[in-house]
TILOLO-504298 format. One line per field, with one value per residue (C-alpha): y, z, x; residue number from 1. Coordinates in Angstrom, 3 decimals, always signed. Layout:
N
c2 <- c(Y,...)
c3 <- c(Z,...)
c1 <- c(X,...)
n <- c(NUM,...)
END
This chain:
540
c2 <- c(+82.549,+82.588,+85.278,+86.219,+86.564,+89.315,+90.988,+90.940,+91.988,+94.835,+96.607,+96.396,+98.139,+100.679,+102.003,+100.697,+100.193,+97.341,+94.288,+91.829,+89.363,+89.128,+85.057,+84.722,+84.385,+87.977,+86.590,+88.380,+85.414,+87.267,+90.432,+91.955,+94.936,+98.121,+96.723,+98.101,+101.409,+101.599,+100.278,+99.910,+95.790,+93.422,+91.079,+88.117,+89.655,+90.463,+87.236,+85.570,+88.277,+89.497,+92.548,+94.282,+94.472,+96.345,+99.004,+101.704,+101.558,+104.393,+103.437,+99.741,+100.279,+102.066,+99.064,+96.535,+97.888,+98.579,+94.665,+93.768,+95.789,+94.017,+91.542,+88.668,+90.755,+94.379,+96.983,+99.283,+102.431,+103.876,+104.984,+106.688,+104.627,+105.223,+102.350,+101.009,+103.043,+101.416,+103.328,+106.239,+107.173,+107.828,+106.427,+106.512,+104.573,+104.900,+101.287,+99.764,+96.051,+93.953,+90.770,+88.139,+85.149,+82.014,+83.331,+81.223,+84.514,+86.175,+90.086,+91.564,+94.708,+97.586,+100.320,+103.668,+105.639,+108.993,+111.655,+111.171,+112.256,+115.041,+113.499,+109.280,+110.035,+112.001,+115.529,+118.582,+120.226,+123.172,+120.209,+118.933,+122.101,+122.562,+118.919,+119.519,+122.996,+121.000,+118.025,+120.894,+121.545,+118.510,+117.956,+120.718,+119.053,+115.561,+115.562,+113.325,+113.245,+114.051,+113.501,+114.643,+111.955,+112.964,+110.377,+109.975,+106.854,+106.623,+104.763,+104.653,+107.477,+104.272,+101.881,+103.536,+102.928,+99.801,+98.718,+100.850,+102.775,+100.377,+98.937,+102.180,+103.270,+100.300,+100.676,+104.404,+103.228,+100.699,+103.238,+105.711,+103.580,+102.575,+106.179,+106.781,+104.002,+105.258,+108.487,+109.800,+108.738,+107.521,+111.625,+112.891,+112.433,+114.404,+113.665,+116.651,+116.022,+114.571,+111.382,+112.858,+112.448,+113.904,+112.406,+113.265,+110.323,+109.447,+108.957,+105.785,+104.038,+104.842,+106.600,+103.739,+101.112,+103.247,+103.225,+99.473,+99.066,+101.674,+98.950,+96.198,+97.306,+98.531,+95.074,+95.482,+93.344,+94.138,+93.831,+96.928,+99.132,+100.895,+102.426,+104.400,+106.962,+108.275,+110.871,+111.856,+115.325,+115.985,+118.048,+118.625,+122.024,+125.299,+126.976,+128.063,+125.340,+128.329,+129.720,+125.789,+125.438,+128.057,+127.156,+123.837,+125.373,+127.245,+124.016,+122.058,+124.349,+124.262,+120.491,+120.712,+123.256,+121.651,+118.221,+114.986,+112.356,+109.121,+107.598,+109.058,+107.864,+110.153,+113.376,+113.345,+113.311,+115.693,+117.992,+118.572,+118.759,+120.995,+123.042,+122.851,+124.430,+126.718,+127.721,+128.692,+130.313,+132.264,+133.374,+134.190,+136.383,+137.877,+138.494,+140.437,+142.531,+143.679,+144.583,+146.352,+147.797,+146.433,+146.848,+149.702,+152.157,+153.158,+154.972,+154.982,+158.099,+158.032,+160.559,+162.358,+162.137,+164.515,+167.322,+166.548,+163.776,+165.787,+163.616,+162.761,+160.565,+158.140,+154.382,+153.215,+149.604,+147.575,+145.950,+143.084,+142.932,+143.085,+144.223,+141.127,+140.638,+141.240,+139.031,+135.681,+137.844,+139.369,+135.934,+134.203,+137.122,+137.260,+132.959,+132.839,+136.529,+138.589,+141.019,+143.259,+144.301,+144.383,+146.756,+148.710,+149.497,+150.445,+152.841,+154.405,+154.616,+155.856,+158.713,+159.892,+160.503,+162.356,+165.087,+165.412,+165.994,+168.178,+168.060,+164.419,+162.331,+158.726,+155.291,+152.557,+148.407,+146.925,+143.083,+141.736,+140.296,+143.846,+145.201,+143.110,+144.273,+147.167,+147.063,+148.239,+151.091,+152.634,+152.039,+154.362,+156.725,+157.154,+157.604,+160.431,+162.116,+162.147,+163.246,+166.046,+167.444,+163.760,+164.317,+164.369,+163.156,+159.206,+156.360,+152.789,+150.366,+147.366,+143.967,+141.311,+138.835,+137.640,+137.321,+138.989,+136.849,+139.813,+142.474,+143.867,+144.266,+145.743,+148.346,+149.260,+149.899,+151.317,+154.048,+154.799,+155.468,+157.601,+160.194,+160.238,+162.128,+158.590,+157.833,+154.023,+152.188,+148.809,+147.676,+145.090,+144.873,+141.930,+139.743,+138.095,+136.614,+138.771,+142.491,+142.480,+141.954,+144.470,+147.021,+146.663,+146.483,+148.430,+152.449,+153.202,+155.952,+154.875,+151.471,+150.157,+148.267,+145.358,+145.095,+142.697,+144.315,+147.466,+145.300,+144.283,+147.789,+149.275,+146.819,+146.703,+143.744,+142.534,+144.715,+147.744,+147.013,+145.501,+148.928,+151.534,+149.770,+149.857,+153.517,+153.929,+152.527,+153.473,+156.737,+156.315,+155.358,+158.214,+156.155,+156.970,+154.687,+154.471,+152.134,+150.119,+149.153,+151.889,+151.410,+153.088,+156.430,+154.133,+152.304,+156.005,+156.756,+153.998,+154.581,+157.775,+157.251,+154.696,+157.377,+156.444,+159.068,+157.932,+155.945,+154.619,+152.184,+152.600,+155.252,+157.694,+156.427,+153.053,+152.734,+154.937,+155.527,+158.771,+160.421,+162.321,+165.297,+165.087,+162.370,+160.971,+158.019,+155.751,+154.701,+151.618,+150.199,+150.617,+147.183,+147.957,+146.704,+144.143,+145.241,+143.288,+140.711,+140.201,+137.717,+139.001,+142.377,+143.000,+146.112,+143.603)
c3 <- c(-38.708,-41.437,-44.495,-43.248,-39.462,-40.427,-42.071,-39.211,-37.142,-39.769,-39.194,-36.287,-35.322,-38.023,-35.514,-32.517,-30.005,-27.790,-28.480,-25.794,-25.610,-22.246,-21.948,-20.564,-16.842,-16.743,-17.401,-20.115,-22.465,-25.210,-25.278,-28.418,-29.185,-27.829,-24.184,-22.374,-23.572,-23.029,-19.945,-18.051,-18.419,-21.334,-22.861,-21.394,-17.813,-18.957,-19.642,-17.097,-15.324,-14.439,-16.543,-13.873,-12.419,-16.072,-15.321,-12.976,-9.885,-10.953,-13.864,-13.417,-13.215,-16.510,-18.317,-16.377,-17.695,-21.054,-21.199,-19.492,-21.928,-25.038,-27.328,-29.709,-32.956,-31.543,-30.543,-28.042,-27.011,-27.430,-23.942,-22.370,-19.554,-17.101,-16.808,-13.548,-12.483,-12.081,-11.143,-10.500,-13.943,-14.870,-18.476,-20.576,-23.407,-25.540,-25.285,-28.102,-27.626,-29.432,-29.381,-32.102,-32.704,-31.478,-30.123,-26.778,-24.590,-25.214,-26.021,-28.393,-27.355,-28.526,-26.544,-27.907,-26.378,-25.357,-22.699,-19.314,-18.768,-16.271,-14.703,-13.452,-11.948,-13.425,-14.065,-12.455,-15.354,-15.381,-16.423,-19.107,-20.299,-20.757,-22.087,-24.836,-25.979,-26.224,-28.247,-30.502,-31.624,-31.795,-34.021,-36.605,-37.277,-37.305,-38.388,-36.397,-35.302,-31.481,-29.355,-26.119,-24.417,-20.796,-18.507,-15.896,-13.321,-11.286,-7.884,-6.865,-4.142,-2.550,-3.511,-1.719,+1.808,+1.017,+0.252,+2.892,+2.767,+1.050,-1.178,-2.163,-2.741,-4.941,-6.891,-7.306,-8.744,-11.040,-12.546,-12.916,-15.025,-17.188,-17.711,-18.256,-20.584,-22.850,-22.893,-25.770,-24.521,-21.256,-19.645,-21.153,-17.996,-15.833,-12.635,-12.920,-9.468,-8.548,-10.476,-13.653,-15.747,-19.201,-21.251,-24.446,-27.422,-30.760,-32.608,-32.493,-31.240,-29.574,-26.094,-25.274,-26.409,-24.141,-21.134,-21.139,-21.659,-18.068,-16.353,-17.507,-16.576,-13.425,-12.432,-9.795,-8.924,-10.813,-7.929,-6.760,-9.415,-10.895,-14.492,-16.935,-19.428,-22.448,-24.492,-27.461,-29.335,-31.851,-31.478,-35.227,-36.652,-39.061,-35.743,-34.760,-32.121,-30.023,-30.606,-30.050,-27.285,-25.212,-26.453,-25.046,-21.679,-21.650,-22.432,-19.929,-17.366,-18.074,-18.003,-14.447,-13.224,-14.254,-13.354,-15.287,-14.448,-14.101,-14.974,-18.394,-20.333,-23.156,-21.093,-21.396,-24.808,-24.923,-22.593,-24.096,-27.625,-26.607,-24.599,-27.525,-29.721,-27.951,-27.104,-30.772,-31.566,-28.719,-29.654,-33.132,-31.612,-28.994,-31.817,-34.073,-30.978,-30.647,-34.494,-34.243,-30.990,-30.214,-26.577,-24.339,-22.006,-18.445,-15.659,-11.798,-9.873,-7.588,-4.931,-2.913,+0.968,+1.543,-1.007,+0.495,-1.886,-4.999,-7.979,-8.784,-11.953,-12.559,-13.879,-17.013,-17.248,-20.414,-21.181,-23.984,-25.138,-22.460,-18.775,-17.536,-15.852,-18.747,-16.597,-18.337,-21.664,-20.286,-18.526,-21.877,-23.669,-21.545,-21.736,-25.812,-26.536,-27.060,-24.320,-25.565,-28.758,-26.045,-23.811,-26.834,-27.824,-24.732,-24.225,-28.521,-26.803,-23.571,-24.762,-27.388,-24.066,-22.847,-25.765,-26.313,-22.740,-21.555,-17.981,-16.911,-16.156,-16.759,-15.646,-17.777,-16.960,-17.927,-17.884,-16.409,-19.981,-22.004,-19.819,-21.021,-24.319,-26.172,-29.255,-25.901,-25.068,-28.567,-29.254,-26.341,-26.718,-30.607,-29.750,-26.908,-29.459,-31.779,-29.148,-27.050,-25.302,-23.209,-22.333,-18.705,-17.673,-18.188,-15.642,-16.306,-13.658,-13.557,-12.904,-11.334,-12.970,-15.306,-13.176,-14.687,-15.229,-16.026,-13.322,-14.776,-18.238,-16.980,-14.689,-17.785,-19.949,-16.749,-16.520,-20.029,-19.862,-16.747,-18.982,-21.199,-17.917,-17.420,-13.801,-12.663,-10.324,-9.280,-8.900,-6.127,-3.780,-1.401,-3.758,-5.202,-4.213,-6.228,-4.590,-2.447,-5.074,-7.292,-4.430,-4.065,-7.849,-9.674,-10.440,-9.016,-8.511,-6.716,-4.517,-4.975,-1.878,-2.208,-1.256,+0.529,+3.098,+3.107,+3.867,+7.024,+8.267,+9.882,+12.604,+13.593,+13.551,+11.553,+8.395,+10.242,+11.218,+7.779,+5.931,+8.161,+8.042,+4.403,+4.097,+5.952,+3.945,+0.404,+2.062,+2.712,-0.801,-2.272,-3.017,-2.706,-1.884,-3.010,-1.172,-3.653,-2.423,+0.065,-0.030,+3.661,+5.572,+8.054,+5.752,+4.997,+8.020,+8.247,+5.636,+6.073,+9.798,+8.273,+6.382,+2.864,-0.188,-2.558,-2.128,-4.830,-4.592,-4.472,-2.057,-4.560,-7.743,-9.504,-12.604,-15.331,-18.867,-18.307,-16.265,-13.932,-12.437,-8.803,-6.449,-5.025,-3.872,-6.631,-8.251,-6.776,-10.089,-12.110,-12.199,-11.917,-14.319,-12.780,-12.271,-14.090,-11.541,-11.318,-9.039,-5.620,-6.503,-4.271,-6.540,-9.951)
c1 <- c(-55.195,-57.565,-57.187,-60.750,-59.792,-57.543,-59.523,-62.067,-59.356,-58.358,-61.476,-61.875,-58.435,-59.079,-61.406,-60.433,-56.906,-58.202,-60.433,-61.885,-64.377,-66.526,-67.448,-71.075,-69.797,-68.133,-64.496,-62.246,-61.926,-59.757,-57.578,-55.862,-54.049,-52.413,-53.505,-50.755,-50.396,-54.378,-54.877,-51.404,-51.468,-50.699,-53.173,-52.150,-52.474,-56.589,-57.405,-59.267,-59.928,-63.554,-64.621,-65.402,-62.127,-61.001,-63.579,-63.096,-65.807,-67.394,-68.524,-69.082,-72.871,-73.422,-71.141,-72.941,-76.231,-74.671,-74.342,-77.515,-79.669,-77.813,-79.505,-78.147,-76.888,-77.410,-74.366,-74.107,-72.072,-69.681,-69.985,-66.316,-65.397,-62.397,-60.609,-59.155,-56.107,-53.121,-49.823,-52.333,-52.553,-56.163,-56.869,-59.988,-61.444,-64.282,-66.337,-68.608,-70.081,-71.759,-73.246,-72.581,-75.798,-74.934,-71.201,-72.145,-73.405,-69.772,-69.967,-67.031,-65.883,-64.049,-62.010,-60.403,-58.526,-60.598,-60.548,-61.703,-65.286,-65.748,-68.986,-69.518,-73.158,-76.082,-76.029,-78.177,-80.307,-77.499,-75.251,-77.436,-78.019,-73.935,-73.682,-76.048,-74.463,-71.283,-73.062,-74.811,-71.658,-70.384,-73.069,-72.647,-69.244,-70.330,-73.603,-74.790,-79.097,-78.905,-82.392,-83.420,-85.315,-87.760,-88.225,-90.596,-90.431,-93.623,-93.603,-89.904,-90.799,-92.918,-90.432,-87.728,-89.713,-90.084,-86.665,-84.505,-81.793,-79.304,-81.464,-82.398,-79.368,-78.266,-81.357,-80.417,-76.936,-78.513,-80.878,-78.178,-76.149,-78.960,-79.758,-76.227,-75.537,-78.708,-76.686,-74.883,-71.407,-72.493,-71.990,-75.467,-78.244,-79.667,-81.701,-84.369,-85.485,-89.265,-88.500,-88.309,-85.053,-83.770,-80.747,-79.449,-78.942,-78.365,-81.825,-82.938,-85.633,-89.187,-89.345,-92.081,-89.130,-86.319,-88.967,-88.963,-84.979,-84.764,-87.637,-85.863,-82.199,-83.654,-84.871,-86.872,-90.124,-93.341,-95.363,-93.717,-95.827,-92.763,-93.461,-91.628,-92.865,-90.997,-90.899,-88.041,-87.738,-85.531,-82.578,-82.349,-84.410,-83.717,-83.233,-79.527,-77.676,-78.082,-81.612,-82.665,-80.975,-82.633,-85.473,-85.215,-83.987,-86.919,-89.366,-87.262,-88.105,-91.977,-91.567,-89.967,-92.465,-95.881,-94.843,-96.821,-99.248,-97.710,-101.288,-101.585,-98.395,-100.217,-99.832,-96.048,-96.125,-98.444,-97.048,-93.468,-94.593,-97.067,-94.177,-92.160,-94.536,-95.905,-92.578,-91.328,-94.785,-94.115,-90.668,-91.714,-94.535,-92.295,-89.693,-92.444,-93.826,-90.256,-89.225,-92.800,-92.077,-95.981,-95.926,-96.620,-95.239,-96.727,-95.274,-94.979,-93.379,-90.741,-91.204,-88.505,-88.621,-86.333,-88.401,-91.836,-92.736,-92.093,-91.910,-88.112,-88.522,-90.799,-90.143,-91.204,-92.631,-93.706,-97.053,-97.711,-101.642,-103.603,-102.847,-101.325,-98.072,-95.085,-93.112,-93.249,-92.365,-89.365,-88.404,-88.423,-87.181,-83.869,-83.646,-83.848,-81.438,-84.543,-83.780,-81.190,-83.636,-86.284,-84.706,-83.510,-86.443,-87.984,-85.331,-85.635,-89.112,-88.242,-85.754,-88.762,-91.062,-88.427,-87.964,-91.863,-92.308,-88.976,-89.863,-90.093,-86.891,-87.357,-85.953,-86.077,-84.946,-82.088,-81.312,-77.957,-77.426,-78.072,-75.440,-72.239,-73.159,-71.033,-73.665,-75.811,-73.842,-73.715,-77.056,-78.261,-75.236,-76.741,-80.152,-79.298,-76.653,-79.486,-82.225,-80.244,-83.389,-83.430,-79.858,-79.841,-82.960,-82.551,-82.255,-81.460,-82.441,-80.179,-82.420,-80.944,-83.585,-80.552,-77.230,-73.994,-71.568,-68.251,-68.928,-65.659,-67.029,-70.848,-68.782,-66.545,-69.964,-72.092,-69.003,-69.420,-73.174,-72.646,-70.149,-73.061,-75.502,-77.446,-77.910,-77.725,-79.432,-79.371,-82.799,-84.321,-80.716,-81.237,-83.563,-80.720,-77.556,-75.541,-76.550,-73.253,-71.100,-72.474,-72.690,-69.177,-67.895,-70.312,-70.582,-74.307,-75.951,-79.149,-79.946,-83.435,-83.931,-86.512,-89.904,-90.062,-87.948,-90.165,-93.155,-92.032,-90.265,-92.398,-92.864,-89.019,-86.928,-84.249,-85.893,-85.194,-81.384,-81.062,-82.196,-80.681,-76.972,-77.793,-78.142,-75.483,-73.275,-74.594,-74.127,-70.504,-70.066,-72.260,-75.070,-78.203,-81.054,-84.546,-87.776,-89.638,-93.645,-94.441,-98.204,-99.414,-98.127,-96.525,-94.092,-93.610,-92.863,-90.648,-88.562,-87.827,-86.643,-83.962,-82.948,-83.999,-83.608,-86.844,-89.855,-92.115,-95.257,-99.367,-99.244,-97.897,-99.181,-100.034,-98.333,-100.660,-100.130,-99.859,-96.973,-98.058,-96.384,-97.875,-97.817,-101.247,-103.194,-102.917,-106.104,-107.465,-109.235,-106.193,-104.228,-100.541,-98.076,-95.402,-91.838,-89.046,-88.525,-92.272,-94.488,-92.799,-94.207,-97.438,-98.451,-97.965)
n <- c(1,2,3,4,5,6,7,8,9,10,11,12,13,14,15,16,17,18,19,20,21,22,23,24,25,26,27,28,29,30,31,32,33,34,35,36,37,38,39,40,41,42,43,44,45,46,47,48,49,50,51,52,53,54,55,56,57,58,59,60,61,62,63,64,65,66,67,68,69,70,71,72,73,74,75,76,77,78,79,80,81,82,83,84,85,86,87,88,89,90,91,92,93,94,95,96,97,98,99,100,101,102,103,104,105,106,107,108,109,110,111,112,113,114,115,116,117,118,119,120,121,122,123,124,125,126,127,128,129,130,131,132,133,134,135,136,137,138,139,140,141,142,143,144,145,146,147,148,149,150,151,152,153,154,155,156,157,158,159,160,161,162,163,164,165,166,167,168,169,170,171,172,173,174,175,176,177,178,179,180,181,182,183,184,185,186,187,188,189,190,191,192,193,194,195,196,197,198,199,200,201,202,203,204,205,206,207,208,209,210,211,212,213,214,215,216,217,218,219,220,221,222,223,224,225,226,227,228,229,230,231,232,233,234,235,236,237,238,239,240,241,242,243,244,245,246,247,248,249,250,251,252,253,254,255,256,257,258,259,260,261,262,263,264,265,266,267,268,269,270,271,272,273,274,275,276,277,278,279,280,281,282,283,284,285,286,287,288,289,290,291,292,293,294,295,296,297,298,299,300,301,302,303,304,305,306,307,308,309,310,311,312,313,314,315,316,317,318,319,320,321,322,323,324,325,326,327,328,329,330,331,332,333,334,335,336,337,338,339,340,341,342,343,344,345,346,347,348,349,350,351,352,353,354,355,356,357,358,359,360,361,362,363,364,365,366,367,368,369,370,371,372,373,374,375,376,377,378,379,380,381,382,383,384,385,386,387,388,389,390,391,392,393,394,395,396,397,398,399,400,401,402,403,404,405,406,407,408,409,410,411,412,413,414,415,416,417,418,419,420,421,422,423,424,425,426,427,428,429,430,431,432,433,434,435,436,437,438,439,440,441,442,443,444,445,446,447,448,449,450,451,452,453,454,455,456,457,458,459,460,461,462,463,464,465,466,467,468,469,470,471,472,473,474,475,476,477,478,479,480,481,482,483,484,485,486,487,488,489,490,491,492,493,494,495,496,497,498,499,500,501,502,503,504,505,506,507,508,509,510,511,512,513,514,515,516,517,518,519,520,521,522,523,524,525,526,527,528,529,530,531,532,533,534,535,536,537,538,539,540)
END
């Protein structure tokens, strides 16, 4: 072999364990190196044998369209393939090809060894999401440019008719593994649902030049109308991996939500920068409101049936600017780690209410994410060791508009702000999946039962059994329980025949700016202030 053979060979093993070279009719025309420790077979057995049967099935359609989308002196990967098993051991590889000018059609390729990848199809946003925190950081030990590329494929909804079911199917199998071979690694692509797909990637070229590579791998006729639309954002910024990150979650989710049209390639581009931006202006602006605790305060009583509608407490809601819904604020607040300053503050705020005016008691929100947090807990055990005159007249109302994820942890913390004379209730039980299990493993004081329930009590049905079994047993475990959106004398009426503690909604009071210590007709021309969990709220 030639003096510059080796060397060829020499570099390529300095980064690789296997070498092969595909001829142009699929067949393995050349195998070198640790082959059977890699794959389970020596070199010899390889040759002559189609690529394909190499590959593991499930990811023969992302290599296939690895090779398809490859052009005379380009490279490609490295994507992490599972090779096919043999013995049942399940082996890996990391694959690079590329294609050498005038090398008769062949393809050189390069495997590594490399841990198996925990996905072979396209992953849900939540996956993407968890991908790309991984890659982040990844990144901030590699330094390598990372890009997040959205995808929209008009006309494969009316394709799909048109082909039947397995056509469709093998068409959805081609286009994953083109989107999958595009992907950082082959495991970094999502299917976003609609038609609309998001995969991560090294920066490289235009998202008008990856559109075409997806139409072209997905080879289907042109008289079918299928287009592609691309846009790429940069993953690199002064930002933290993390703050980025959610910011991108939160942009992704805009993206989802307000959907594209396929006739306007423009739009796309248009839309996510504009999400993007908008996005960090708003977290800047959100951030400064905070720091200058620029929002307000308003209040909405909470009567008790039992004590002829004599205010108990009253809850204390936040306003940004004008009068409009705080819910997308708190929503994005809680996504990008703006919530536990946020709910700080409106409690520093909260607890000063309290002292100036010694006979209210007042219940302020909590997020599900504030909760886990000990800084948390000594914040508001400072401010009421500070502020003794609030002592024993504050609520927290736990939201379930962020999930918690250690129930363990937010009971350890919930007990500790108990000792401390706060009362706890868990706000909107039945609007989320979680109400059960924090029922059954957290230290409440009060149940706020959801509106929606209330709306419909008073006319019997499954509301009614629903509500009275669930007095019952808050009442077995010393709970008490509280009806959110009692507007009318009849839901009233109906709540108190199931048995229900509080009540709170328009028929006592809108929430006012100023607390008041009676409970009446709320004002009709005062817009309420939405709750924490927002749009299902009829009185926000």
């Amino acid at each position: 072999m030639a003096v510059a053979s080796h060397r060829l060979l020499g570099f390529a093993f300095a980064n690789a364990d296997l070498l092969l070279e595909i001829a142009a009719d699929g067949q393995i025309a050349f195998a070198i190196g640790a082959s059977e420790a890699l794959s389970g077979s020596r070199e010899t057995a390889l040759v002559g044998r189609a690529w394909r049967d190499f590959i593991d099935a499930r990811d023969r359609t992302m290599v296939q369209a690895l090779l398809d989308g490859l052009t005379e002196g380009k490279r490609g990967g490295p994507l992490v393939v599972t090779l096919a098993s043999k013995g049942g051991v399940e082996r890996a590889a990391a694959m690079s090809v590329f294609r050498l000018p005038g090398n008769d059609g062949a393809i050189s390729c390069t495997f590594s060894r490399a841990a198996p990848s925990a996905s072979h199809g396209l992953h849900d946003k939540a996956g993407l999401e968890a991908v790309t925190a991984a890659l982040f950081e990844t990144n901030k030990a590699t330094g390598l440019e990372m890009e997040l590329a959205f995808i929209e494929m008009g006309g494969l909804t009316s394709l799909r008719k048109v082909l039947g079911p397995e056509a469709a199917k093998d068409m959805e199998l081609r286009l994953a593994g083109a989107l999958r071979a595009q992907s950082h690694g082959g495991g970094a692509a999502a299917d976003l649902g609609g038609d609309r797909y998001a995969l991560v990637r090294h920066t490289g070229e235009s998202g008008e030049a990856l559109a075409q590579r997806l139409l072209h791998l997905l080879a289907v006729d042109p008289a079918h109308g299928v287009e592609a639309m691309a846009k790429t954002l940069s993953l690199k910024g002064e930002a933290s991996p993390a703050q980025v990150l959610r910011a991108l979650r939160y942009s992704l989710d805009n993206f989802i939500k307000d959907g594209l049209d396929a006739a306007a390639p423009a739009s796309l581009n248009e839309a996510v920068s504009r999400s993007v931006r908008r996005t960090l202006v708003e977290v800047g602006a959100l951030g400064q409101a905070v720091a200058d605790r620029n929002f307000r305060l308003v209040y909405q009583p909470v009567v008790d049936l039992k004590k002829s509608c004599a205010v108990h407490h009253h809850e204390v809601l936040v306003r940004f600017g004008d009068n409009a819904s705080p819910f997308p604020m708190i929503r994005m607040a809680e996504e990008l780690d703006l919530i536990e300053p946020l709910d700080i503050a409106v409690i520093e705020r909260t607890i000063a209410k309290l002292v100036a005016e010694p006979t209210l008691k007042l219940a302020a929100n909590i997020s599900g994410r504030t909760i886990t947090s000990s800084a948390f807990v000594e914040a508001v055990r400072t401010l009421l060791a500070d502020n003794t005159k609030a002592q024993g007249r504050l609520l927290l109302e736990l939201t379930e508009s962020a999930a918690i994820e250690d129930l363990a942890l937010a009971d350890r913390h919930l007990q500790a702000l108990r000792a401390e004379g706060i009362l706890i209730c868990l706000d909107d039980f039945g609007a989320g999946a979680a109400s059960l299990a924090y029922l059954q493993q957290l230290s409440l004081d009060i149940v706020k039962i959801d509106g929606r329930y209330i709306r419909e009590l008073q006319h019997g049905g499954r509301e009614s059994t629903f509500i009275r079994h669930l007095v019952t047993m808050c009442a077995e475990l010393g709970v008490r329980t509280l009806a959110e959106m009692v507007e009318t004398p009849q839901a009233e009426e109906a709540v108190r025949r199931a048995g229900v503690d509080y009540a709170q909604g328009w028929l006592y009071g809108a929430p006012m700016d100023v607390a008041a210590t009676t409970a009446g007709l709320a004002n009709t021309n005062v817009k309420p202030a939405a709750r924490r969990v927002g749009a299902v709220d009829g009185w926000g």
